[in-house]
Structure formats: C-alpha cells, structure tokens
C-alpha positions as a Python dict, from the first residue, in 0.01 Angstrom:
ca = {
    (1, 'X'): (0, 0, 0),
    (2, 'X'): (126, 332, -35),
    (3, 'X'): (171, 630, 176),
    (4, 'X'): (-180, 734, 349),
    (5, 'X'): (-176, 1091, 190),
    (6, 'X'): (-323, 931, -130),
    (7, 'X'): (-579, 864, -19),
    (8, 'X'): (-654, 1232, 53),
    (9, 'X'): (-819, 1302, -281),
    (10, 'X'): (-1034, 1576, -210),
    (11, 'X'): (-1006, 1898, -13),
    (12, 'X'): (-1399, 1925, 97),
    (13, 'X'): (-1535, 1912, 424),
    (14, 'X'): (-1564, 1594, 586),
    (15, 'X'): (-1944, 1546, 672),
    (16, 'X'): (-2067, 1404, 1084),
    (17, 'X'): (-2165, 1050, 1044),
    (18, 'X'): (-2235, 838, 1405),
    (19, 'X'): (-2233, 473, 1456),
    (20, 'X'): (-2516, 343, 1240),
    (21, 'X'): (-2689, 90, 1285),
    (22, 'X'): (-2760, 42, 962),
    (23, 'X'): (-3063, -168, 1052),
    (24, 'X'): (-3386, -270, 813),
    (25, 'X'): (-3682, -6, 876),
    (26, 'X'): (-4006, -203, 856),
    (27, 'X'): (-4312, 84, 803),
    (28, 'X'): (-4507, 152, 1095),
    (29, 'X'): (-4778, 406, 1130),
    (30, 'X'): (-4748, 632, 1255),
    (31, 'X'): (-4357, 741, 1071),
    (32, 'X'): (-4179, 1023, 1198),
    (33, 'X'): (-4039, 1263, 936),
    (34, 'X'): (-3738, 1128, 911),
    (35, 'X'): (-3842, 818, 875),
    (36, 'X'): (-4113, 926, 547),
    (37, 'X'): (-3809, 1121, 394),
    (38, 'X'): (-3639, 748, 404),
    (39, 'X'): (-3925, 588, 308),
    (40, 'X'): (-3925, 848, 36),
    (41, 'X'): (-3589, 717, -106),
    (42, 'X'): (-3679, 392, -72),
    (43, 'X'): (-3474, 303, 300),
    (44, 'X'): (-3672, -3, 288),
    (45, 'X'): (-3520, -195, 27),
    (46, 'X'): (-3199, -170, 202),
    (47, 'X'): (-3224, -490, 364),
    (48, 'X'): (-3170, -628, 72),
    (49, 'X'): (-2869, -509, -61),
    (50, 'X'): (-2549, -750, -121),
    (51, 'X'): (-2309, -491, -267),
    (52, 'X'): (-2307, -87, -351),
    (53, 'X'): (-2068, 19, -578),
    (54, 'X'): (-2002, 418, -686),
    (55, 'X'): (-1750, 655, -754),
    (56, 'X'): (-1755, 963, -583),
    (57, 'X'): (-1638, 1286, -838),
    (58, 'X'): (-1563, 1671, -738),
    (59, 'X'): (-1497, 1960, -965),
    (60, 'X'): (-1416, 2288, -855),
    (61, 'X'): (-1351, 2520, -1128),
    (62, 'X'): (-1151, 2302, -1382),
    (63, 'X'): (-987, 2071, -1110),
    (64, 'X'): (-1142, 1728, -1087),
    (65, 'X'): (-1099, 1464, -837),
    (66, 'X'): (-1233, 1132, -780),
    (67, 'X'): (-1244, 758, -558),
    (68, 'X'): (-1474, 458, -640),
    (69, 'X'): (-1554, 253, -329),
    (70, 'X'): (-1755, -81, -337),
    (71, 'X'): (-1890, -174, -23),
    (72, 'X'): (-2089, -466, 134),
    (73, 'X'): (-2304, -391, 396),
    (74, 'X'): (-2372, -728, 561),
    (75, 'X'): (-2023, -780, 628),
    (76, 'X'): (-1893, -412, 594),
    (77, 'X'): (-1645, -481, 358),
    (78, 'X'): (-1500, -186, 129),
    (79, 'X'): (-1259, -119, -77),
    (80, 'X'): (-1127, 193, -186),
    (81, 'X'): (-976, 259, -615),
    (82, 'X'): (-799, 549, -631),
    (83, 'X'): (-560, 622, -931),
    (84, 'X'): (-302, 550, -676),
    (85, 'X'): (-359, 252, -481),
    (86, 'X'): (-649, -5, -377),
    (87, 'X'): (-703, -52, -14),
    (88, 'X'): (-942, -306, 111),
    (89, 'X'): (-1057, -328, 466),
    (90, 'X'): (-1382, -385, 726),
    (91, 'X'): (-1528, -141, 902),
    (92, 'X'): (-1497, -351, 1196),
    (93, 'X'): (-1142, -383, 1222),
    (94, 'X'): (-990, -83, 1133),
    (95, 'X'): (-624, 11, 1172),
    (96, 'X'): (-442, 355, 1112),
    (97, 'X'): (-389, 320, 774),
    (98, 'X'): (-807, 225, 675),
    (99, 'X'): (-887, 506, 938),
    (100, 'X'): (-821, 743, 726),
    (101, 'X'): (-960, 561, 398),
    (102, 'X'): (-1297, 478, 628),
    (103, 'X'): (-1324, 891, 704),
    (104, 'X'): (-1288, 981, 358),
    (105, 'X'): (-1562, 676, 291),
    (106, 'X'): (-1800, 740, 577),
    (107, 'X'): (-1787, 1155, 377),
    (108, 'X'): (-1885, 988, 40),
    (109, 'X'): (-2114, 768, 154),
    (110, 'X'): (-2302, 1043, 355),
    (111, 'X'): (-2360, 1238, 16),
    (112, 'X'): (-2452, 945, -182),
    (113, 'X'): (-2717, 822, 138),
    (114, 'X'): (-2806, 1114, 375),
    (115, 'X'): (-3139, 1024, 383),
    (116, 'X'): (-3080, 730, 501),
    (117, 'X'): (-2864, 830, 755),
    (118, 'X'): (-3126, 999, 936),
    (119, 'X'): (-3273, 674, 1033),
    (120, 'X'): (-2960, 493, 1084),
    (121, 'X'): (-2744, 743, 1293),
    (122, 'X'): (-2737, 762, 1674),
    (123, 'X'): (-2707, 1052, 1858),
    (124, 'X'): (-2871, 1315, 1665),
    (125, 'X'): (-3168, 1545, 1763),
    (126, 'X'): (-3426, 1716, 1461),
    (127, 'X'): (-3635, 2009, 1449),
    (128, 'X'): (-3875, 2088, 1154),
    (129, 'X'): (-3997, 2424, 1026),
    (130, 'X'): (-4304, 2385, 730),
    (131, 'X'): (-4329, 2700, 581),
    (132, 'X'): (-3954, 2834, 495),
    (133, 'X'): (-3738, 2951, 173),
    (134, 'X'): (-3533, 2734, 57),
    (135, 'X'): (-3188, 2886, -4),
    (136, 'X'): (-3108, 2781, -405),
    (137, 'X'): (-3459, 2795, -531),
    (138, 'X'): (-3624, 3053, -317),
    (139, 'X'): (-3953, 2829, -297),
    (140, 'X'): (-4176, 2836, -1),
    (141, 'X'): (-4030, 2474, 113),
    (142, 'X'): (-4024, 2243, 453),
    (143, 'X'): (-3715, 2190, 611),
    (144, 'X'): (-3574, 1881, 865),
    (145, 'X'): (-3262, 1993, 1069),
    (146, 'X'): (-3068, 1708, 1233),
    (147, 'X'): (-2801, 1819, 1463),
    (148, 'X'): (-2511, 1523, 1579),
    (149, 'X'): (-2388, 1518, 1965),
    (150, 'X'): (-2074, 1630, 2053),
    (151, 'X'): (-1928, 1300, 2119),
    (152, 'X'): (-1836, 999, 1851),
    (153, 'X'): (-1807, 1017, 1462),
    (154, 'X'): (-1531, 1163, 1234),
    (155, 'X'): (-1665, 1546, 1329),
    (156, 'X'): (-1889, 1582, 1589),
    (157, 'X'): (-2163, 1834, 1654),
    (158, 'X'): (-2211, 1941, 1297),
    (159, 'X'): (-2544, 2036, 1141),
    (160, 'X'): (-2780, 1970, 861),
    (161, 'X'): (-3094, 2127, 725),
    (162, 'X'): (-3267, 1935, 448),
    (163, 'X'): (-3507, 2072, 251),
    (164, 'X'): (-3798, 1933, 122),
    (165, 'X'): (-4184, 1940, -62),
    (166, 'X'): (-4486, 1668, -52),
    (167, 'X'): (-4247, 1407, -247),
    (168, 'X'): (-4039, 1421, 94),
    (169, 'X'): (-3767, 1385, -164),
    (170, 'X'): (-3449, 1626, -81),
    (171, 'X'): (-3423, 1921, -302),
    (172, 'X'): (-3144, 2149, -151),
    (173, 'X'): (-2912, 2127, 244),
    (174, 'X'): (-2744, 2313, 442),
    (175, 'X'): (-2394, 2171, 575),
    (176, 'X'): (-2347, 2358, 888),
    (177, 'X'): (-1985, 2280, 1068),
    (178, 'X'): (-2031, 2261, 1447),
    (179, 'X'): (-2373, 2395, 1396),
    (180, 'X'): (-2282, 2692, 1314),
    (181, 'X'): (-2535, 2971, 1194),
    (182, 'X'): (-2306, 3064, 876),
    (183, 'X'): (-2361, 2783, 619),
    (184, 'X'): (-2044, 2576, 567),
    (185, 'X'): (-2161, 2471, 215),
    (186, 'X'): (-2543, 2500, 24),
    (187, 'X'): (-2618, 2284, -261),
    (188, 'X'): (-2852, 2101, -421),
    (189, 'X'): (-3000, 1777, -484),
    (190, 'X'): (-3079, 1694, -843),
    (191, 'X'): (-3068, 1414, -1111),
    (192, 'X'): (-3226, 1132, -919),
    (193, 'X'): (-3183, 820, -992),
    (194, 'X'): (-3371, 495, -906),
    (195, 'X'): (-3160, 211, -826),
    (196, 'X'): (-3357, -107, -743),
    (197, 'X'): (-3612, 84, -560),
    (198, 'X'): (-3320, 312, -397),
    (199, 'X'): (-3307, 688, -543),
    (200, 'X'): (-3012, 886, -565),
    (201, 'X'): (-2970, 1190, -574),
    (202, 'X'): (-2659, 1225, -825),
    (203, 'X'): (-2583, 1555, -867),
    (204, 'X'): (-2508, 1824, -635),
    (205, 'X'): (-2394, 2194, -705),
    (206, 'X'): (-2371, 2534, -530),
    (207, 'X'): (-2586, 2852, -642),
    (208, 'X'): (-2248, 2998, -793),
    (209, 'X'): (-2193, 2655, -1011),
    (210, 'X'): (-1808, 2664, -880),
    (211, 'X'): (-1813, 2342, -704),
    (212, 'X'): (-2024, 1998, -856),
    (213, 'X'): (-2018, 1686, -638),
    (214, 'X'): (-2121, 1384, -850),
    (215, 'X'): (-2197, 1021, -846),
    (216, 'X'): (-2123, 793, -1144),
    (217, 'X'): (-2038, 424, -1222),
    (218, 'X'): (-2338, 333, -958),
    (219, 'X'): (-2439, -41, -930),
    (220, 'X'): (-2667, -160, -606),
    (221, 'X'): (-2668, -503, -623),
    (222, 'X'): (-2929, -729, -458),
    (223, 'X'): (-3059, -1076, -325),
    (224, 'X'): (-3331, -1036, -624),
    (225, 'X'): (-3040, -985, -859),
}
C-alpha cells in the first residue's frame, strides 16, 4: 500500500456521520419525518442489498478529483480505487492506515445516502420548520434539521438542514460545521436516480456553479439480482 496521503483526494469538508446501525426499517404508522423522507428514497429496500458500488467525483472550477468505493453492507467490507492505490478493509477492524480511507468513505457515503442516515445514525436530535425559503430555489419549502452530539463520529456536533416538498424527496441542504449559523456549504439535490427501488440523488452543485459533487459508475446489487 502506499503512503496514506493518497488517499486524501479531495479537499472538501468531511461530513458528521455516528455509529449506524444500519438496521432494516419495517413501516409503521405512525412514521416520523425522518423516517417518510427514508421511506421516500426507498430506506426499505436496504435490507436487501449484497453490494453498492459508486464513484464519488468533485470539480471545482476546472480541477477534478475522484475515488470509487464498493462496499458490502452485511459484512462491511469496502474497498477503496484510487488512481493511486487499492485498499481493502472492514469497518470492523480498522487500523491507522483504513482510518483514514474509512473517514474519507463514511464523507462519500453520507452524500450518496443522507437520507438514510437519518434513520440509521445515533445521537442526533431534529427540528422541523413547514413553511420556509429554501436557499437555491427561493420556494416556499419544509425543512428537517438534524443536529449530531458532541461526542463519537469523524466530526462531531455538525449540522444539517434538508429541505424538502410533498415528495419528501431532498431538493437542496445546508452543511453547517459545528452547527454553526453561517452555512459551511449549500447545494442542491438533483438528477435522481432509481436504483432497485433506492433513489439517488446524483448531482449536487452550489448557487455559484463553482463546485459539482457527483456520483457515477453506480451499481446496487441485490438478493433479487
């Protein structure tokens, strides 16, 4: 393997994930909000995915970078292509050198599944607001906030305000670093795709259009498959 700095491929912020659980969410009435905004892209198929491949692309300006990960979720196997090295580990026995491979994967994987993770995380709190702007499109939208604790996860105590209409399917967030009232980052959530019953969101850019954060080569294999 080589030196742990490749693996660095991307200067963005690193995005507040806690220990997930990572469980299946069978539908219950009544379902809190976070729970119908993961019902909304399709949380309950999880159970039966075998393998999730994707790679992960940035481009600010004319600089691009980019990783492909596949992981299994059963076992929590991943493994990390880069144009410099492949690193395979599991999440359960991590050592310094997949540390730093499972932060920059945990970031990724946040972005490609947020939704998700507001079912799965521990530790969080929410507050909702139904009648606010939303800060790309300037509709009259609802918004979910989910705030992490202080303690556990890559960066604690960071912030998140999704945005969302009847569909429950994100439009735009808010990445707010140690909950701070100055937005860390604002983009949107566009180009979904459905993936065995799983839609992703695979494009995300600022108002300005200086920084895109993409997903491409995506595969979510099943049991049916």
């Amino acid at each position: 393997m080589k030196k742990t700095a490749l693996l660095i491929l991307i200067s963005i912020v690193v995005f507040s994930c806690k220990t997930e659980k990572n469980e299946p969410l069978s539908e219950k009435e009544p379902l809190t909000l976070p729970e119908m905004i993961a019902f909304a892209h399709g949380v309950e198929h999880w159970e039966k995915v075998e393998e999730l491949k994707f790679t992960f692309n940035v481009d600010r300006g004319e600089n691009h970078s980019e990783r492909s990960w596949s992981w299994k979720p059963k076992t929590d196997d991943v493994t990390l292509y880069s144009s410099d090295d492949t690193i395979q580990y599991n999440r359960k026995n991590l050592d310094s050198l997949s540390l730093q491979a499972d932060r920059a994967f945990i970031n990724d994987k946040y972005w490609l599944l947020a939704p998700f993770n507001l079912v799965w995380d521990e530790g969080t709190t929410f507050s909702q607001k139904d009648s606010v702007k939303a800060p790309i499109s300037n509709k009259i939208i609802q918004q979910l906030t989910i705030t992490y604790g202080d303690e556990g996860g890559y960066t604690p105590g960071d912030a998140y305000d999704f945005f969302f209409e009847n569909d429950f399917q994100i439009k735009e967030w808010i990445f707010r670093k140690g909950n701070d009232s100055i937005p860390s980052l604002v983009t949107t959530w566009e180009n979904y795709k459905d993936f065995n019953g799983i839609k992703i969101a695979s494009m995300h850019q600022n108002p300005e259009g200086t920084f895109k954060l993409y997903f491409t080569n995506i595969e979510v294999k099943t049991t049916n498959d």
